[in-house]
C-alpha positions in Angstrom: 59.3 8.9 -108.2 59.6 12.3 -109.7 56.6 14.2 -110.8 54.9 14.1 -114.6 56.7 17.4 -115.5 60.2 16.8 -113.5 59.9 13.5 -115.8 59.3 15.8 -119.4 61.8 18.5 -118.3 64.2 15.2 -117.9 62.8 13.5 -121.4 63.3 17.1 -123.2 67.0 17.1 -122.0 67.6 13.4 -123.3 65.5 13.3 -126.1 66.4 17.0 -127.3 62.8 18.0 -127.8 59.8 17.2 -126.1 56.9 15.5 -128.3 53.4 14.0 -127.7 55.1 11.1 -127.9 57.4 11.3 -125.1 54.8 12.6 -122.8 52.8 9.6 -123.9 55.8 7.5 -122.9 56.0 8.9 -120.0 52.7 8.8 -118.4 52.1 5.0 -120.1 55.4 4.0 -118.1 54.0 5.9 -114.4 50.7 3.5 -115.0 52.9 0.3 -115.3 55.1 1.1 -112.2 51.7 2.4 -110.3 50.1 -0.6 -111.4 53.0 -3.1 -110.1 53.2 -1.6 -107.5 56.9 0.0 -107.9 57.4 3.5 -106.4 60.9 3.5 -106.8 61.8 1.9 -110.5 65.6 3.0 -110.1 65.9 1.3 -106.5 64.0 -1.9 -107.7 66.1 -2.0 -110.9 66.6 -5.6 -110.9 62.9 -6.5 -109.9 61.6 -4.9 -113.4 61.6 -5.9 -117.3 59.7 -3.6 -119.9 58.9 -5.0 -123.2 58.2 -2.0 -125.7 56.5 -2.6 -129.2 57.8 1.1 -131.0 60.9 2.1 -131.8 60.0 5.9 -131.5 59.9 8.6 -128.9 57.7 7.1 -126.4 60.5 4.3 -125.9 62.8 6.9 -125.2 60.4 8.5 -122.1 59.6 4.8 -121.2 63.6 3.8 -120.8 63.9 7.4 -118.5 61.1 6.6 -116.2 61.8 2.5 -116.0 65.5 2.7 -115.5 65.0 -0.2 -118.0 68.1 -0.4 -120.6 68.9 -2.8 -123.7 72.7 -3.0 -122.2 71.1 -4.1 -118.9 69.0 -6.4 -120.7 66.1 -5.1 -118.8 64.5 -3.3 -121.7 62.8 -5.8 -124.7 62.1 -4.8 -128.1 59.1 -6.5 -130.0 58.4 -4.6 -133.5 54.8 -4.6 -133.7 54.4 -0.8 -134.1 52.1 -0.2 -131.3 52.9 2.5 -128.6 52.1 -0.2 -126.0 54.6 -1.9 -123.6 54.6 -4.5 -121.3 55.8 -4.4 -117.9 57.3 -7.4 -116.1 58.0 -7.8 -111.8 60.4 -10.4 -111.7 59.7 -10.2 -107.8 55.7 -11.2 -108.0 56.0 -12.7 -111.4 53.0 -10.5 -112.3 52.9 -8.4 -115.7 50.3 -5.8 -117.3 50.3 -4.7 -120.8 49.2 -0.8 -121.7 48.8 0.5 -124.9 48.1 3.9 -126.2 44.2 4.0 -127.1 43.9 5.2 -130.6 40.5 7.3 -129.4 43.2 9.6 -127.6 44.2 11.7 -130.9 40.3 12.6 -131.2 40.2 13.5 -127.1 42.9 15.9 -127.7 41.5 17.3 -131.0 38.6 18.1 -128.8 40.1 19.6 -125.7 42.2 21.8 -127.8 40.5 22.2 -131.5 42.7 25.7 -131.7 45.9 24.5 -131.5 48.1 23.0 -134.0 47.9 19.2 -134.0 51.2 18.7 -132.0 50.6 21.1 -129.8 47.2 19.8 -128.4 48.2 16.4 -128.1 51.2 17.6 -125.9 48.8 19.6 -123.6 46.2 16.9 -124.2 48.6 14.0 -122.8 49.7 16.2 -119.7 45.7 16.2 -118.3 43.7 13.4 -119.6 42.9 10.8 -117.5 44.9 7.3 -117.6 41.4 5.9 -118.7 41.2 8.4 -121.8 44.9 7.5 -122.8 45.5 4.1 -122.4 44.0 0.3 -122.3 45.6 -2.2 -119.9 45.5 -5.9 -119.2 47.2 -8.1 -116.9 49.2 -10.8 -119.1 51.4 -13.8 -118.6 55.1 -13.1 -120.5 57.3 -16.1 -120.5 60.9 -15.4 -121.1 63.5 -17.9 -121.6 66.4 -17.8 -119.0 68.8 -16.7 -121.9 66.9 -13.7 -122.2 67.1 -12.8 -118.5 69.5 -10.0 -116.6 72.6 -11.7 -115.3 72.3 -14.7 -117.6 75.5 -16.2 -118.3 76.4 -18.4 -120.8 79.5 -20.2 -122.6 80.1 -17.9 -125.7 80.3 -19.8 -128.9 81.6 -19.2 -132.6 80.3 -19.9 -135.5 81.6 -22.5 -137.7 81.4 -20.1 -140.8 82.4 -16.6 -139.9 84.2 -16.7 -136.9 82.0 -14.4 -134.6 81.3 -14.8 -131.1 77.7 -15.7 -130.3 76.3 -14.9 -126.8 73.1 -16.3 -125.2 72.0 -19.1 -127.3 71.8 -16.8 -130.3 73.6 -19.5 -131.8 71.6 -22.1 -134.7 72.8 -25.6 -135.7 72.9 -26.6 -138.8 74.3 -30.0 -140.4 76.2 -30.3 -137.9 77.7 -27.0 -137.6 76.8 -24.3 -134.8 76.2 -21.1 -136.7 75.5 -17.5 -136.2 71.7 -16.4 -137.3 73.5 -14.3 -140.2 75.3 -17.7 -141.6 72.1 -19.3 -141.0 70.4 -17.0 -143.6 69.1 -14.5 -140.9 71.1 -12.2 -141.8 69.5 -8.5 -142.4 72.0 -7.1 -144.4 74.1 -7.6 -147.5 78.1 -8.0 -147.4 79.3 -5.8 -150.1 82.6 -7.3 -151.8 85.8 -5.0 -151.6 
């Protein structure tokens, strides 16, 4: 595992600046491994899932140190808007949860009441204690073998549109196996022409 700094210096390449919340990201994701008991997060690749609840910077810093990708199926998205994720050992079958404590901001007001916002919360982050910055509880996460690495699964299409479905995305209706978007899932709006 590389250091808290070789980890920013890494997140400030990939995420082309480096933020509060990256570092947060960053040092939430070296709890969840230390706390699993993973040294090596690349090397155990396939022993790991992370569940993230943000779609902001601290995701991006939580992919870098986890090895854990959408494409690999190893990183889960839940949008509850939390800077909190959940980290999975398919190995032990063991899972904790840390979130961000909101108390945090405050800590780093405090520690650094002369510097701009930002700027204390990145210096802030680097040095506080895990037990300043974050909450964590061991939890029970059951996820359907469709929703596991390596699943495999016959490929279906939908009785309206044509598409291909993968992993049991698939919803029937009167008969008829449809996509979620023919279902009335859909999230956006065709436009005619």
């Amino acid at each position: 595992m590389q250091t808290l700094e070789e980890y920013i210096e890494r997140a400030n390449v990939a995420h082309g600046h480096t933020c509060a919340g990256q570092i947060l990201g960053i040092r939430l994701s070296l709890l969840g491994l230390k706390e699993l008991g993973i040294d090596d997060p690349i090397k155990e690749r396939k022993r790991l899932i992370t569940i993230v609840e943000i779609d902001r910077c601290a995701t991006d810093a939580v992919q870098l140190v986890t090895g854990c990708r959408l494409g690999k199926r190893a990183l889960k998205f839940k949008d509850f808007g939390k800077v909190a994720a959940t980290f999975m050992d398919l190995k032990t079958g063991r899972a904790i949860r840390i979130v961000a404590r909101e108390e945090s901001k405050q800590k780093a007001r405090e520690l650094f009441p002369e510097l701009e916002k930002e700027e204390g919360q990145r210096r802030a982050y680097r040095q506080l204690s895990d037990e300043d910055l974050f909450t964590r509880q061991w939890v029970r996460v059951v996820l359907p073998e469709e929703d596991m690495p390596g699943y495999r699964a016959p490929r279906v299409v939908c009785a309206q549109c044509g598409e291909g479905i993968n992993f049991k995305r698939e919803v029937q209706r009167d008969g008829r196996l449809l996509c979620r978007a023919c279902a009335g899932e859909r999230y956006y709006e065709p436009l005619d022409g």
